[in-house]
N, C-alpha and C positions, 0 to 999 in steps of 0.2 A: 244888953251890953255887947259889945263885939270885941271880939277877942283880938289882940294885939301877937304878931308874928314874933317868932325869938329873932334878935337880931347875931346874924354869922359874922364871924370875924377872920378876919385870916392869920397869920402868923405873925404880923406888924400891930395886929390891934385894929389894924382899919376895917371899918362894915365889909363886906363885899358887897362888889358893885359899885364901891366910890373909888376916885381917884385912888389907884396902887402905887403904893409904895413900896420899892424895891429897896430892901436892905441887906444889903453888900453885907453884912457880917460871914466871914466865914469862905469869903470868895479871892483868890487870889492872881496877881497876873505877873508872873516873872519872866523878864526880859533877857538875852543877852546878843550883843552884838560883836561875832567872831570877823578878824579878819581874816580875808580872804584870797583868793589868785584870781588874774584878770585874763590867764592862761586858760586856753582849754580844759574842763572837766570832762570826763569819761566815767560812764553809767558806774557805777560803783565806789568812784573816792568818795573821798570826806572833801566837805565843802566847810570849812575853816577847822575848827579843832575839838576839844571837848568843851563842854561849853557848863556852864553853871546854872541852874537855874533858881535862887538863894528866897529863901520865906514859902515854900511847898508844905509845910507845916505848923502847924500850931505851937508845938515843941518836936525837941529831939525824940526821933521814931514815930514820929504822928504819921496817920494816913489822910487821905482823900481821893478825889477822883480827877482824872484828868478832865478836861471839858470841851480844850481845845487848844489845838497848836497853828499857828500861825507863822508864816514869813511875807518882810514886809523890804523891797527890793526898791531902789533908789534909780534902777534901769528894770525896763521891760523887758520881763523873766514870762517863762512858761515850761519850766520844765519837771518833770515828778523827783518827787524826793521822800526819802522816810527820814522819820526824825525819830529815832533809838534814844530812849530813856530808862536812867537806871535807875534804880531806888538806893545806890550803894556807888560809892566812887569806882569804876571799873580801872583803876589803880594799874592791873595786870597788862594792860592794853596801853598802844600808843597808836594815837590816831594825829596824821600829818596830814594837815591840807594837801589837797589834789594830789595825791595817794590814794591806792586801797582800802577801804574798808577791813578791817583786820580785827576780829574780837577773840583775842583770850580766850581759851575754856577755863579758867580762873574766874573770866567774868561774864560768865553766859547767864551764871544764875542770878545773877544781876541784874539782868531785864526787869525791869518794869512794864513795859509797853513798846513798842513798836506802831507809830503814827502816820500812816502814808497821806502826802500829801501832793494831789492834783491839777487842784480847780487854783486858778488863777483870774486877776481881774485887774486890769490894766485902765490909766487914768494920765493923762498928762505926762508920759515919758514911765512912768513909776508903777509898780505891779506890786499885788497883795495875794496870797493863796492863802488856803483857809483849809484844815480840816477840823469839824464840829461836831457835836451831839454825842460826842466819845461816850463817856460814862466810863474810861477805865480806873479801876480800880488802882490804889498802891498800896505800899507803905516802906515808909522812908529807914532806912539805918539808925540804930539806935544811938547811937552820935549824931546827929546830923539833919537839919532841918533844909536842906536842900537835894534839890533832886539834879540829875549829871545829865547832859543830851550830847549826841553827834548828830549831826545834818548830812545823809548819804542821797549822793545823784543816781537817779535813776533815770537818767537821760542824758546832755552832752552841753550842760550850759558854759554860756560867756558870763561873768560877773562885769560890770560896769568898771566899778571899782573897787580898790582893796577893803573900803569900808562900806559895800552896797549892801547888805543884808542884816536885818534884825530879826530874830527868833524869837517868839514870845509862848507862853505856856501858861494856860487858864485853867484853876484848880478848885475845885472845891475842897474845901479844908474839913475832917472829920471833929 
């Protein structure tokens, strides 16, 4: 008699080793698109304003992980930037397009993360940066199932135009 192997499965049910299925439960990508100035930026403003990033949770106070934060330029960009996200509306703080970056000690402990982003990749007029493989951790205000971000230059960009940039944020949901 020959003995027959257990069959593995992954978390989907499917054998491993067949076609994988990738199921999204649990995986999130929230969007916002700030307007902008077609002015001169200098390393340090805000490059539109605070921005929203709304379904970062499950429920009010959920956590997850960041995964990835991306900007997605409608003119060809190459400039570094951090993207400041808060687990809590930084309320205390006003942040004005192409102005200073200014935070509150109100709202320091409000940080969630801090995402700098690079790498850029440019296609037909149109530019995409990416930072990935994050793994940071959060958790959201016990009100509130979205998470808050500003977009700060660390370099001296031109924006195209007033509506060239979309910020996006990929989350795994706890």
């Amino acid at each position: 008699m020959v003995a027959k192997s257990p069959t593995v499965q992954n978390d989907t049910g499917s054998p491993i080793g067949a076609t994988p299925v990738w199921n999204a439960a649990g995986m999130t990508v929230a969007t916002a698109a700030p307007a902008v100035s077609t002015s001169p930026y200098a390393s340090g403003d805000v490059i539109g304003a605070k921005m929203t990033f709304a379904g970062m949770a499950r429920d009010v106070g959920g956590s997850g992980l960041v995964q990835m934060a991306s900007i997605s330029a409608k003119s060809t960009q190459t400039f570094a930037a951090e993207l400041w996200l808060f687990h809590t509306d930084p309320a205390a703080s006003t942040f004005t397009d192409n102005a200073a970056f200014t935070l509150a000690a109100d709202d320091f402990d409000k940080v969630a993360a801090v995402v700098p982003i690079t790498d850029w990749y440019a296609a037909n007029g149109r530019s995409y940066a990416q930072a990935a493989q994050l793994a940071m951790p959060y958790k959201l205000a016990d009100s509130s199932t979205a998470m808050f971000g500003v977009l700060v230059a660390r370099a001296t960009p031109t924006l195209g135009s007033t509506s060239d940039i979309k910020v996006a944020v990929k989350g795994l949901l706890d």
